[in-house]
C-alpha positions as CSV (number, residue, x, y, z in Angstrom):
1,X,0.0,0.0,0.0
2,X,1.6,3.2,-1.1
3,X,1.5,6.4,0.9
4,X,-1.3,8.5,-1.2
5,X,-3.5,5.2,-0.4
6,X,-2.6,5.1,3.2
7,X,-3.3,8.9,3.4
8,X,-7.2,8.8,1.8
9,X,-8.0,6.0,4.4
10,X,-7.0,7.6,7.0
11,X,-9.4,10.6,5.4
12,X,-12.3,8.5,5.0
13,X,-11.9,7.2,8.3
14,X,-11.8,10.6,9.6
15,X,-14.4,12.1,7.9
16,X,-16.5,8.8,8.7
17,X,-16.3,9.3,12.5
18,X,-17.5,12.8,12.1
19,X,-20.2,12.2,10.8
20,X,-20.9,9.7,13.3
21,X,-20.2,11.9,16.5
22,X,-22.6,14.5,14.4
23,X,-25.5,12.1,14.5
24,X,-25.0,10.9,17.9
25,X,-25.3,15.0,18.6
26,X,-28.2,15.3,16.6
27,X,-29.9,12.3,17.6
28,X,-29.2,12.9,21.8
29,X,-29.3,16.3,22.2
30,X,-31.9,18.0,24.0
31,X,-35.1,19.7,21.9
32,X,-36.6,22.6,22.5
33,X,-40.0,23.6,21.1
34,X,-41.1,27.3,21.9
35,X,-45.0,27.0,22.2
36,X,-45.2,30.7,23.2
37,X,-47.4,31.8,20.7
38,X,-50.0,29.1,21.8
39,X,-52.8,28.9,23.8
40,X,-53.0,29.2,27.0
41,X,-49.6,31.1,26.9
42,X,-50.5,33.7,24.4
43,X,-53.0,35.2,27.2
44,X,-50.5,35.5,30.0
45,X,-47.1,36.8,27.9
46,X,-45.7,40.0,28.9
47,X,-48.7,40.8,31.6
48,X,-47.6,41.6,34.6
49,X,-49.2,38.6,36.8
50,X,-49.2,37.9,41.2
51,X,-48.7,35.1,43.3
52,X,-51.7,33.9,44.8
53,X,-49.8,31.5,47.1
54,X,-46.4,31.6,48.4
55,X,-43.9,30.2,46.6
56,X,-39.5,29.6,46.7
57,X,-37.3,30.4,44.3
58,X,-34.2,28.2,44.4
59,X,-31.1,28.4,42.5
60,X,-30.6,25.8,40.6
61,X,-28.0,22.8,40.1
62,X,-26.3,24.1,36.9
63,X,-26.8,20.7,35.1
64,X,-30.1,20.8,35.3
65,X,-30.9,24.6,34.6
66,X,-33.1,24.6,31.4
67,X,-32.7,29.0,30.5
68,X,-32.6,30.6,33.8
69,X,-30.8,29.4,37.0
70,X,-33.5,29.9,39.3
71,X,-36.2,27.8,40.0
72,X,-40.0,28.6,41.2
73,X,-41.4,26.3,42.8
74,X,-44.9,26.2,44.7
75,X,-43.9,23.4,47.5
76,X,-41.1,23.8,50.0
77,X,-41.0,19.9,50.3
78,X,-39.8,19.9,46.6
79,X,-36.7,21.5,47.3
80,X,-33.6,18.9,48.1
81,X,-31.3,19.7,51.0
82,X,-28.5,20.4,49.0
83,X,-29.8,23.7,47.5
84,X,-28.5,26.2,49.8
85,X,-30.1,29.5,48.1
86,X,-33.4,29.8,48.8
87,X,-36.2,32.3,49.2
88,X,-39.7,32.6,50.0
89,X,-41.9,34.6,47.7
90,X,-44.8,35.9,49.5
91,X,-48.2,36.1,48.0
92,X,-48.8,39.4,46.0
93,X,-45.2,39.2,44.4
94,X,-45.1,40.4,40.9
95,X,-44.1,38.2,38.4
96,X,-43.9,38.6,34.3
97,X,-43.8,35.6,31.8
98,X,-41.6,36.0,28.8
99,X,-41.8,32.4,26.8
100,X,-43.0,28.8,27.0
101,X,-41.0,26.1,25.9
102,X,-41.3,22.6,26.0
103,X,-37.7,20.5,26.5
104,X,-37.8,17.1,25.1
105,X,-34.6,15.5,27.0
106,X,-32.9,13.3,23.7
107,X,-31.6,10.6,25.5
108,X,-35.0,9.4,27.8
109,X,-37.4,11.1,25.5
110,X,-39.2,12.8,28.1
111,X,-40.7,16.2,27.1
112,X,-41.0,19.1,30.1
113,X,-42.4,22.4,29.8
114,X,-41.4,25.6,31.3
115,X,-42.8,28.9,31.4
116,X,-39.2,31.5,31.7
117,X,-39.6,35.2,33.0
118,X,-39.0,37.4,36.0
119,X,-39.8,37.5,39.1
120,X,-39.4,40.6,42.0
121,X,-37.1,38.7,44.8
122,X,-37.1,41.0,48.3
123,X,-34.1,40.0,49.6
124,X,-32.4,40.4,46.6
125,X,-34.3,43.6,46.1
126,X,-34.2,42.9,42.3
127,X,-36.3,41.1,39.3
128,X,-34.4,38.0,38.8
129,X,-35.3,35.3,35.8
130,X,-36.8,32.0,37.0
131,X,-37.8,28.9,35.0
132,X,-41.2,27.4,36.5
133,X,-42.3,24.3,35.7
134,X,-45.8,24.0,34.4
135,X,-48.1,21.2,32.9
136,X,-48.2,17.8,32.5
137,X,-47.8,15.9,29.3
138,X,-50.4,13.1,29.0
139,X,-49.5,9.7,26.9
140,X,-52.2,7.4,25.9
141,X,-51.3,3.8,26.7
142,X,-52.4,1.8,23.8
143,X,-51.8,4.8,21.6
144,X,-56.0,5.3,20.7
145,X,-55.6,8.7,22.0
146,X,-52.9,11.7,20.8
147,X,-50.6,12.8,23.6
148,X,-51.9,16.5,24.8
149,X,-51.0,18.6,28.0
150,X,-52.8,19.4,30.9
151,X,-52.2,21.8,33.1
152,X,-52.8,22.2,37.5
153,X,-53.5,25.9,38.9
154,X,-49.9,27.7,38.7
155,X,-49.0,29.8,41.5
156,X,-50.2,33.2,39.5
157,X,-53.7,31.8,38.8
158,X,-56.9,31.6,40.6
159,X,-58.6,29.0,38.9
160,X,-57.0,25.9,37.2
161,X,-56.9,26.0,33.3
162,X,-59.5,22.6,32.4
163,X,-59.3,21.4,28.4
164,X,-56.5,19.5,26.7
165,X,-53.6,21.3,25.0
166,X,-51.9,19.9,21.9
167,X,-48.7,21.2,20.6
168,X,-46.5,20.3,17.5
C-alpha cells in the first residue's frame, strides 16, 4: 500500500467518525419547542401577573438549569437539602412571563415544559429570571388517544386552566 492510499483512508476514516459523533449530537441532544405563541400562553405573555400562594425560588443545580438558574417552585417539600439558596416569595409578588417552551430531553425522550420570565425577589431587592415548571404531558397507553398537555393551577392563577392542550 503506497503512501497516497494510506493517506485517503485515513481521510475516509476521519471524515467517517465525524459524521458519526454529528449524528449521535443530533440524535441525543436535548429539543426545544417554543410553544409561546400558543394557547394558553399567548394570554398570560408580557402581563404583569401575582402570586396567589407563596412560593420559593431556588437556585438551581447548573446541570439541570433549562434557560434561567433559578427555580420557582410552589412546594417547599420539593426543594432537596443540598440547594442552599433559597427564598420565599410571599403572595402578591409580581411576576412577568416572557416564553413557554417545551424541553424534550434526547436521550429518555421525556418532554418538560417551562414557562421563563421574571420575578421581584425581596431580599435580593431585584427582578431576577426564573424557570417554572408548568403542565403535564399526557400519553395514551395503547396509543388510541394523541398525547396532549394538561395543566394544575400555577401559582399566578386563581382557577386551574381545564381542556387539553396539543402542541407540534
Amino acid at each position: 500500500m503506497n503512501k497516497n492510499t494510506l493517506f485517503l483512508l485515513i481521510k475516509i476514516a476521519a471524515f467517517g467518525i465525524l459524521v458519526f459523533i454529528g449524528m449521535l449530537y443530533y440524535v441525543l441532544r436535548t429539543k426545544v419547542n417554543d410553544v409561546s405563541s400558543e394557547k394558553p400562553f399567548n394570554l398570560i405573555l408580557n402581563h404583569k401577573l401575582t402570586t396567589k400562594r407563596v412560593a420559593y425560588l431556588v437556585k438551581n443545580r447548573v446541570h439541570e438549569v433549562h434557560e434561567n438558574q433559578y427555580l420557582l417552585l410552589e412546594n417547599k417539600d420539593e426543594i432537596d437539602s443540598d440547594l442552599k439558596e433559597v427564598y420565599e416569595i410571599p403572595i402578591g409578588t409580581s411576576l412577568t412571563i416572557q416564553k413557554a417552551k417545551i424541553f424534550t430531553n434526547g436521550t429518555s425522550g421525556f418532554s418538560y415544559l417551562y414557562v421563563l420570565g421574571n420575578i421581584y425577589v425581596a431580599d435580593l431587592k431585584k427582578e431576577v429570571p426564573f424557570e417554572y415548571n408548568y403542565g403535564e404531558k399526557k400519553y395514551s397507553l395503547y396509543g388510541d388517544e394523541e398525547e396532549y398537555w394538561s395543566f394544575d393551577k400555577a401559582i399566578w392563577e386563581n382557577e386551574k386552566i381545564d381542556g387539553k392542550f396539543y402542541f407540534n
